[in-house]
C-alpha positions as CSV (number, residue, x, y, z in Angstrom):
1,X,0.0,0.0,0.0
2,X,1.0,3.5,-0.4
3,X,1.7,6.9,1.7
4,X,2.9,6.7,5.6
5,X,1.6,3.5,7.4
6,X,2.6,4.7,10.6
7,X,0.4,4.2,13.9
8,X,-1.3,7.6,15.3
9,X,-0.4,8.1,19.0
10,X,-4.1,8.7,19.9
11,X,-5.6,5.5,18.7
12,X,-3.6,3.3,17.7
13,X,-4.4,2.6,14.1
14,X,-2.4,2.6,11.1
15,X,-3.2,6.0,9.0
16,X,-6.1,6.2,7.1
17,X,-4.9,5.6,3.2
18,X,-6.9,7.4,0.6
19,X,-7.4,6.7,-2.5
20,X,-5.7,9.9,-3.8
21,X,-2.5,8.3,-2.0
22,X,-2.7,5.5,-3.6
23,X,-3.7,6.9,-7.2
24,X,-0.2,9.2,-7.0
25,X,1.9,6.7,-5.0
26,X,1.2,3.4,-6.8
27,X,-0.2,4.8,-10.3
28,X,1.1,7.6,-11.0
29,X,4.8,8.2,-9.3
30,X,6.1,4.7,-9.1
31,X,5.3,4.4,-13.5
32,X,6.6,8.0,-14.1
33,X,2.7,8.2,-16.0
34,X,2.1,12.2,-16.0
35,X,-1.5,13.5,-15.1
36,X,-1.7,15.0,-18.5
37,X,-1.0,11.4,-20.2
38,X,-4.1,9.9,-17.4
39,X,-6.3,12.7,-18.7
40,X,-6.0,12.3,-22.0
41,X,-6.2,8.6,-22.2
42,X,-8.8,8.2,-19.4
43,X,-11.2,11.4,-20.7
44,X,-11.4,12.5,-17.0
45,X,-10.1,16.6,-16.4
46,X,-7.0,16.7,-14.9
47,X,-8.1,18.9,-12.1
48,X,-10.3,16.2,-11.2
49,X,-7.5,13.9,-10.8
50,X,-5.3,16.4,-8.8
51,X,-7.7,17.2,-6.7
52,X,-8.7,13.1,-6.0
53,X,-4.7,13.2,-5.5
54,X,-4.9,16.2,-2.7
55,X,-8.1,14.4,-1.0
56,X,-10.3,17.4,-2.4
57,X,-12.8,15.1,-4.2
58,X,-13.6,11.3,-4.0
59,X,-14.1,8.6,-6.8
60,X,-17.2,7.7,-8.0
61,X,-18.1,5.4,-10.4
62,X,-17.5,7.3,-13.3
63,X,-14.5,8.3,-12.5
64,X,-13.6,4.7,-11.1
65,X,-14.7,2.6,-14.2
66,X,-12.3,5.3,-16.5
67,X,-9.0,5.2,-14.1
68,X,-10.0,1.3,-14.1
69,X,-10.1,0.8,-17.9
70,X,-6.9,3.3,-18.0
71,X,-4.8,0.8,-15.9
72,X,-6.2,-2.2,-16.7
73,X,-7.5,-2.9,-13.3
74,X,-11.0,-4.6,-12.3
75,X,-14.2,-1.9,-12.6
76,X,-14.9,-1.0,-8.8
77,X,-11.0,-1.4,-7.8
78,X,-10.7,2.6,-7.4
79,X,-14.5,2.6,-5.7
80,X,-13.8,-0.2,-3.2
81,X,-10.5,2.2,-2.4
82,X,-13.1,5.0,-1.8
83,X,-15.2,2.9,0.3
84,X,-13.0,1.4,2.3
85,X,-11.5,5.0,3.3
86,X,-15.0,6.4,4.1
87,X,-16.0,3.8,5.8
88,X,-13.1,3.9,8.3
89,X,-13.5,7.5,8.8
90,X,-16.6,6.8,9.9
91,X,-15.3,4.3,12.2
92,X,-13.2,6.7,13.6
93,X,-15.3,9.3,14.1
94,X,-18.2,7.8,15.4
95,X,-17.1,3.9,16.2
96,X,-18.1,4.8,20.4
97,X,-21.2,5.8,19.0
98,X,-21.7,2.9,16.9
99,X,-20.8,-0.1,19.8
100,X,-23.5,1.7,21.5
101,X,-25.9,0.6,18.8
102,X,-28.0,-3.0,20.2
103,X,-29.1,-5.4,17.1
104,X,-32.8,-5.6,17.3
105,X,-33.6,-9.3,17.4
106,X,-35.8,-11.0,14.6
């Protein structure tokens, strides 16, 4: 995986990886591929993809089924990322919350 995977002092987790990360890390720095070059051959804006890359704007499925078909990677690989990273923010923020939470029984 990409960017810091070190453990926050406060709780204990690995950092939370986002897709961005992972899109400039893996994709995009470790294959020299310029933004400009995943524009054009993707058809999304470039700002789009920098601002995915600076957290400013999540991947939907538009924009996951192009970067997929781009790099040749399974439609709903760059959503799952999404998911995954909202989903533990969520966790985070509101996980005391949440254990409070009792399953209704059927």
């Amino acid at each position: 995986m990409s960017g810091s995977r070190t453990i926050t002092e406060d709780d204990k987790r690995l950092d939370n990886v986002h897709v961005g990360d992972i899109l400039r890390e893996d994709f995009l720095i470790g294959t020299e591929i310029p933004v400009e070059d995943v524009a054009a051959g993707s058809g999304i804006d470039a700002h789009e993809i920098i601002a995915i890359m600076e957290r400013r704007k999540d991947v939907d499925a538009r924009i996951d089924l192009r970067l997929a078909r781009y790099f040749g990677m399974s439609d709903g690989f760059f959503l799952r990322l999404q998911n995954h990273w909202d989903m533990e923010e969520v966790l985070r923020s509101e996980g005391a919350e949440l254990d409070r939470i009792v399953q209704r029984a059927a």
